[in-house]
Structure formats: C-alpha cells, structure tokens
C-alpha positions as CSV (number, residue, x, y, z in Angstrom):
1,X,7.3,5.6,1.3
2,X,10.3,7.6,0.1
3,X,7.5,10.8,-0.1
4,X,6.2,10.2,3.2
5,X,9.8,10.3,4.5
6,X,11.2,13.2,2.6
7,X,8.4,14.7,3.8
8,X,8.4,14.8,7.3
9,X,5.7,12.5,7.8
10,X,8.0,9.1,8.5
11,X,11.0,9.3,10.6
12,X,13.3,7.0,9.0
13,X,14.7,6.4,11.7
14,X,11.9,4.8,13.6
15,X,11.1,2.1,11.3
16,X,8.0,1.2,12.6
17,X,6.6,4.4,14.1
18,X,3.3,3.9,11.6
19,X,0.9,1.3,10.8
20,X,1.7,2.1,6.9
21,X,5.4,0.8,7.9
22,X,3.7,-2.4,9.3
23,X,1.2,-2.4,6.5
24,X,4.4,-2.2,3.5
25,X,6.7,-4.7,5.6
26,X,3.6,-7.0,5.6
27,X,2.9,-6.6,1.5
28,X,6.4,-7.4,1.0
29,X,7.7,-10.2,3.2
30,X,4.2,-11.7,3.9
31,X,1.9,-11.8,0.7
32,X,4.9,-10.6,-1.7
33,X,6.7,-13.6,-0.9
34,X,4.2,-16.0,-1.6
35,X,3.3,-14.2,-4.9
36,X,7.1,-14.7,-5.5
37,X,6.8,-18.4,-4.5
38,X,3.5,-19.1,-6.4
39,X,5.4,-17.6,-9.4
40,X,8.7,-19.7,-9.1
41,X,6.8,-23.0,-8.8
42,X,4.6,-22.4,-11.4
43,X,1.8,-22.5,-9.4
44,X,-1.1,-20.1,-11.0
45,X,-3.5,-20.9,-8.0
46,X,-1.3,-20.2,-5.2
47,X,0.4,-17.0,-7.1
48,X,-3.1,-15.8,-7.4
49,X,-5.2,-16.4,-4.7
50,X,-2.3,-16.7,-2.2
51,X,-0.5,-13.7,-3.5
52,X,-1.7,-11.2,-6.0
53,X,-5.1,-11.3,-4.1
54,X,-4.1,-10.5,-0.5
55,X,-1.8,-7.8,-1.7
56,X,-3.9,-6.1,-4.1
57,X,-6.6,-6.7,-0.8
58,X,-4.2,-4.9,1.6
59,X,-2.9,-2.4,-0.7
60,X,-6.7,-0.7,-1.5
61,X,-7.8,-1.7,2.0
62,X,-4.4,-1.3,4.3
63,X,-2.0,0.7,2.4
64,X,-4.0,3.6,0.6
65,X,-6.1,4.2,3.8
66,X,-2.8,4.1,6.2
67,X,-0.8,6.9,4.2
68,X,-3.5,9.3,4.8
69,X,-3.9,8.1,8.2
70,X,0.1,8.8,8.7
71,X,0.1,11.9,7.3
72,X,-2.9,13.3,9.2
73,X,-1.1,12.5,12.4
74,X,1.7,14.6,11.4
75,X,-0.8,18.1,9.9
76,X,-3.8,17.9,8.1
77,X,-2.5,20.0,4.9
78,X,-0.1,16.8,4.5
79,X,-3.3,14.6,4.9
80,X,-4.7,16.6,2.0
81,X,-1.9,16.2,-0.1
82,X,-1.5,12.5,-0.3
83,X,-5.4,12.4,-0.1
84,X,-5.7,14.5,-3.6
85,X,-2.6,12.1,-4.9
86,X,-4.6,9.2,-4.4
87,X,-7.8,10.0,-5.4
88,X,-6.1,11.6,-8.8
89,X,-4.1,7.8,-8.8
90,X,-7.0,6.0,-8.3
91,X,-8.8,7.8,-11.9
92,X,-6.1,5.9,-13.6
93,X,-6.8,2.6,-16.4
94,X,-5.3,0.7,-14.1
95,X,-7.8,1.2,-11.0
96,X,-11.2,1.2,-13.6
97,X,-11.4,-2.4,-12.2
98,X,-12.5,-1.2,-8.8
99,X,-15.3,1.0,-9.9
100,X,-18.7,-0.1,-10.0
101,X,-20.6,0.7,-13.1
C-alpha cells in the first residue's frame, strides 16, 4: 500500500478511493481479526478455517488482482509495474503451494 501511495496510484487522502483500500481494510479488521481471535483462544479450527483461509482466499483472489486493477486506472506503465512485481513475487517458495503440478 505504501508503493501504491508513494507512487501516485493511491491518494492517501482519500482512504477509500479504491477497491484495494476496501479489499486491505477488509483482510485486516474482518478475517485478520478472527485469525487473531482463533489464535488467542486456542482455537486451531476457527484460526484456520475462519481466518488464515479467507485471508489467504482474498489476498490471491481480492488483493493481488485489485492492485493491478488500481494502478491501471491511474496509467498502464504503472499497471505493468506492479503486474511484473507480482508475477516475479508469486515464483517465490512460498507461493509453490498454488501451482498445479
């Protein structure tokens, strides 16, 4: 979020000018709270399916898709950029789970 503000592509002064705004206010007070509650009681079910889940959902489905969207609004050499940042993020260890053999 910092990037897409710093450069150009969010005006931080209108919070909510972008579905990515909506889409990061909804991973953190919605499904990042109850990953935070499932955690605190001890309650592997409800951290999981309740939490982790729906925000690793609407990250790869929400988020990813509504940065590009954003910065495409703005210019498409900005769409581009965060495009070839996320594809070149997504090669990572960390994403292999996604891929389908």
């Amino acid at each position: 979020m910092g990037d897409l503000k710093a450069g150009g592509v969010l005006n931080p002064d209108a919070p909510f000018e972008h579905e990515v705004q909506w889409v990061v206010w909804e991973l953190l007070h919605h499904e990042g709270r109850r990953a935070r509650h499932g955690a605190s009681m001890m309650g592997p079910h409800y951290f999981h399916w309740h939490g982790m889940h729906e925000i690793s959902k609407r990250y790869y489905t929400g988020f990813l898709p509504a940065v590009i969207e954003a910065a495409e609004s703005k210019d498409h050499e900005p769409g581009e950029k965060y495009r070839s940042i996320i594809d070149e993020m997504m090669t990572g260890p960390e994403h292999a789970w996604q891929k389908w053999p």
